[in-house]
C-alpha positions as CSV (number, residue, x, y, z in Angstrom):
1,X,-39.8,-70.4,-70.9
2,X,-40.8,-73.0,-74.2
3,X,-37.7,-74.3,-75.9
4,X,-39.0,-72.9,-79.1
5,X,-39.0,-69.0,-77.5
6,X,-38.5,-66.3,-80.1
7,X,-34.8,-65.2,-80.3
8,X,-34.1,-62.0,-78.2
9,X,-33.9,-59.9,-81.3
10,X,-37.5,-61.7,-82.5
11,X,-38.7,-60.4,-79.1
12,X,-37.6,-57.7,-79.5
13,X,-38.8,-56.6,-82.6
14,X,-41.9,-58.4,-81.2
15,X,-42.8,-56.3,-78.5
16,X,-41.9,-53.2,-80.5
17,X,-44.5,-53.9,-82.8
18,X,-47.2,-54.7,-79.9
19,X,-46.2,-51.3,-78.9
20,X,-47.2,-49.9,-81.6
21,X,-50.4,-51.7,-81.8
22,X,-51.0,-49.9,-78.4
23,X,-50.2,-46.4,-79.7
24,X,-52.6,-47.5,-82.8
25,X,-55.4,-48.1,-80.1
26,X,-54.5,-45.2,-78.1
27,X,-54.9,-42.8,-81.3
28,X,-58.2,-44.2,-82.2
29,X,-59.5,-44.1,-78.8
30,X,-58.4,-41.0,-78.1
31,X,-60.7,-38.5,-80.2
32,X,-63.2,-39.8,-78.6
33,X,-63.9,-38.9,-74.7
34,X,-65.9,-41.7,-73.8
35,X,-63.6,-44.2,-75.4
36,X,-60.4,-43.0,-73.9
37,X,-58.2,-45.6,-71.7
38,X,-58.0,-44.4,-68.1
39,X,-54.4,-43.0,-68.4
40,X,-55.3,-40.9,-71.4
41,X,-57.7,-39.4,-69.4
42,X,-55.7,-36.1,-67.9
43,X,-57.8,-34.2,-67.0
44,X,-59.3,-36.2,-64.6
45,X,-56.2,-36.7,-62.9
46,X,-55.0,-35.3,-59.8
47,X,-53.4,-31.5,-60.1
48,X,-50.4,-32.9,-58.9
49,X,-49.8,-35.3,-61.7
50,X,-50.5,-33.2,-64.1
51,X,-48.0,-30.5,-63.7
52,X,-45.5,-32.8,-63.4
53,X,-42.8,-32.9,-66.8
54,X,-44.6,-34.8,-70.0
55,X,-47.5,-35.9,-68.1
56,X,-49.4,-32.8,-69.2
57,X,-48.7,-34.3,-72.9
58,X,-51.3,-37.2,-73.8
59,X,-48.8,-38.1,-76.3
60,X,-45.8,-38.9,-74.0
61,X,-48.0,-41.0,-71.9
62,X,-49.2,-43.0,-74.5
63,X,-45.5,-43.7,-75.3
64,X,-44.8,-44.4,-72.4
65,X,-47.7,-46.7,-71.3
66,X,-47.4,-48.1,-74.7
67,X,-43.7,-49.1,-74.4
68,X,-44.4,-50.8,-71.2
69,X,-47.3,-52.6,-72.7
70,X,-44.8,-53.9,-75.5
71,X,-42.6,-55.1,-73.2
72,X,-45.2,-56.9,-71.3
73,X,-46.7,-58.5,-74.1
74,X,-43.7,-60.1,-75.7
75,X,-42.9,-61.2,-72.1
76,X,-46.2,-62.6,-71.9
77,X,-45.3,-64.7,-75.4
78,X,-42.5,-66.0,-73.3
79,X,-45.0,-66.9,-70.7
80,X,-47.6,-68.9,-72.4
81,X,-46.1,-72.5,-74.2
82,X,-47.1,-73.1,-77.8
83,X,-50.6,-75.4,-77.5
84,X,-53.5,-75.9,-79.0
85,X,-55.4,-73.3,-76.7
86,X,-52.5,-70.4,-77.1
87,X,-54.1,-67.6,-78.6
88,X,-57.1,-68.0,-75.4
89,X,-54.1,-68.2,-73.0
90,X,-52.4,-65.1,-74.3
91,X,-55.2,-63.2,-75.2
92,X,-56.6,-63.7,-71.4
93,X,-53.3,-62.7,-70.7
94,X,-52.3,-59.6,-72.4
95,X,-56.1,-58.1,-71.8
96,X,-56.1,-59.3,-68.2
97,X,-52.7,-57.2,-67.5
98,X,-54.3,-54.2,-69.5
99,X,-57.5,-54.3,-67.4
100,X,-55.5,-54.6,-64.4
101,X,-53.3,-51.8,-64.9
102,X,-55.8,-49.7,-66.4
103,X,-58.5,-50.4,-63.4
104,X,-55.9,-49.6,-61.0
105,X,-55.1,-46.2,-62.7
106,X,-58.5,-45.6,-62.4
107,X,-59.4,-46.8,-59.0
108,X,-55.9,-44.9,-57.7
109,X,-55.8,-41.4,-59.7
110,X,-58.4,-40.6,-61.7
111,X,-61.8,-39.2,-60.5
112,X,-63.9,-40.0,-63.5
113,X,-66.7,-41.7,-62.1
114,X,-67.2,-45.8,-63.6
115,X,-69.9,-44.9,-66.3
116,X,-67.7,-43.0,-67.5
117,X,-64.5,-44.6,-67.3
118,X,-66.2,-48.1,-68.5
119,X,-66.4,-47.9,-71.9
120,X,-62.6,-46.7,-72.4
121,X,-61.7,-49.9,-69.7
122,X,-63.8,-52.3,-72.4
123,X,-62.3,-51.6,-74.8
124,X,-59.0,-53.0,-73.6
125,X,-61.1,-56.4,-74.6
126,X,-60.3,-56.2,-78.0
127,X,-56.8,-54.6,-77.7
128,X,-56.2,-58.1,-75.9
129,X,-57.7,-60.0,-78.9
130,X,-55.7,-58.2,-81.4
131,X,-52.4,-58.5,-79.9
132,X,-53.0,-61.9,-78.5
133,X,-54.0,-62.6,-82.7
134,X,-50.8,-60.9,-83.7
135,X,-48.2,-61.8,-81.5
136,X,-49.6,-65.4,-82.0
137,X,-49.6,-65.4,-85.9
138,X,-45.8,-63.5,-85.6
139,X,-44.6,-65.8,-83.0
140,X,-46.0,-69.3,-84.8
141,X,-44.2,-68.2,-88.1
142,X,-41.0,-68.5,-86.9
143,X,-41.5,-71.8,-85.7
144,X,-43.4,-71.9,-82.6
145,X,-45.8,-74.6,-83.3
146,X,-47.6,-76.7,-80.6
147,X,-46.6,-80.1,-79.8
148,X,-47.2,-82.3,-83.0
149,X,-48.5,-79.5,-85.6
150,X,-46.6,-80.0,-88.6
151,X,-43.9,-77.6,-89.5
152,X,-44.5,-75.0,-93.1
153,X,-41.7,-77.7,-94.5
154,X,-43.8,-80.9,-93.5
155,X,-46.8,-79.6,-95.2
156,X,-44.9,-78.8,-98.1
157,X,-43.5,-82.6,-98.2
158,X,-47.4,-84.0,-97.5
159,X,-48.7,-81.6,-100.5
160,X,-45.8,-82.6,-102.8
161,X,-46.1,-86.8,-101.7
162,X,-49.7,-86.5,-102.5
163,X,-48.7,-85.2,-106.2
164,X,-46.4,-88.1,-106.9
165,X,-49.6,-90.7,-105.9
């Protein structure tokens, strides 16, 4: 883990809000059939799944799934030290895991066959981008900058030195 890891509540909070970026792509991929996620996709799951409790709901597993994926990605900030090259790192990251567990879902339980299960799996490419870009941004204003990036209170002193010249 970096030294300059988020404070537990900052993950926290953190991974709370990437969960909610996941609900926020679930929702908008959801209307649309093609552009569903493989584990919004219940009907083509097995007949056993789907009388289980809450899986019949699309919104439960979207909680759920998105919870986990919170977690994930603030454990994935934890993961990936401050750099130069950490938004690539984390975005590679936190899409890499989606793809994973979303090709799995698909390959194990779902019988949709892959042109019609690609699109929704794609579009876990820019669900990476945008967390990785959030989570970065979040994470960098509480003082996670890379080895010899100035601080917010160094810049301040540079703009205010260059006044007084």
């Amino acid at each position: 883990m970096p030294e300059t890891a988020p404070s537990p509540r900052r993950t926290a909070a953190l991974a709370l809000l990437a969960a909610l970026v996941h609900l926020a792509f679930d929702a908008a991929c959801s209307s649309a059939r093609w552009a569903r996620p493989p584990h919004l996709r219940l009907e083509d799951m097995p007949e056993a799944f789907r009388s289980l409790p809450l899986v019949d709901s699309a919104t439960a597993v979207s909680v759920a799934f998105s919870a986990v994926g919170g977690v994930l990605a603030a454990l994935g900030l934890h993961a990936v030290a401050p750099g130069p090259r950490r938004f690539r790192a984390l975005a590679a990251f936190l899409g890499g895991l989606w793809l994973l567990s979303e090709a799995l879902t698909w390959l194990t339980w779902l019988s949709t066959p892959l042109p019609g299960a690609l699109p929704g799996l794609l579009l876990g490419v820019p669900r990476g981008l945008a967390l990785a870009w959030l989570l970065e941004r979040l994470s960098r204003r509480e003082g996670e900058h890379g080895a010899g990036s100035p601080t917010p209170r160094s810049r301040a002193g540079v703009r205010e030195s260059r006044s007084l010249a």
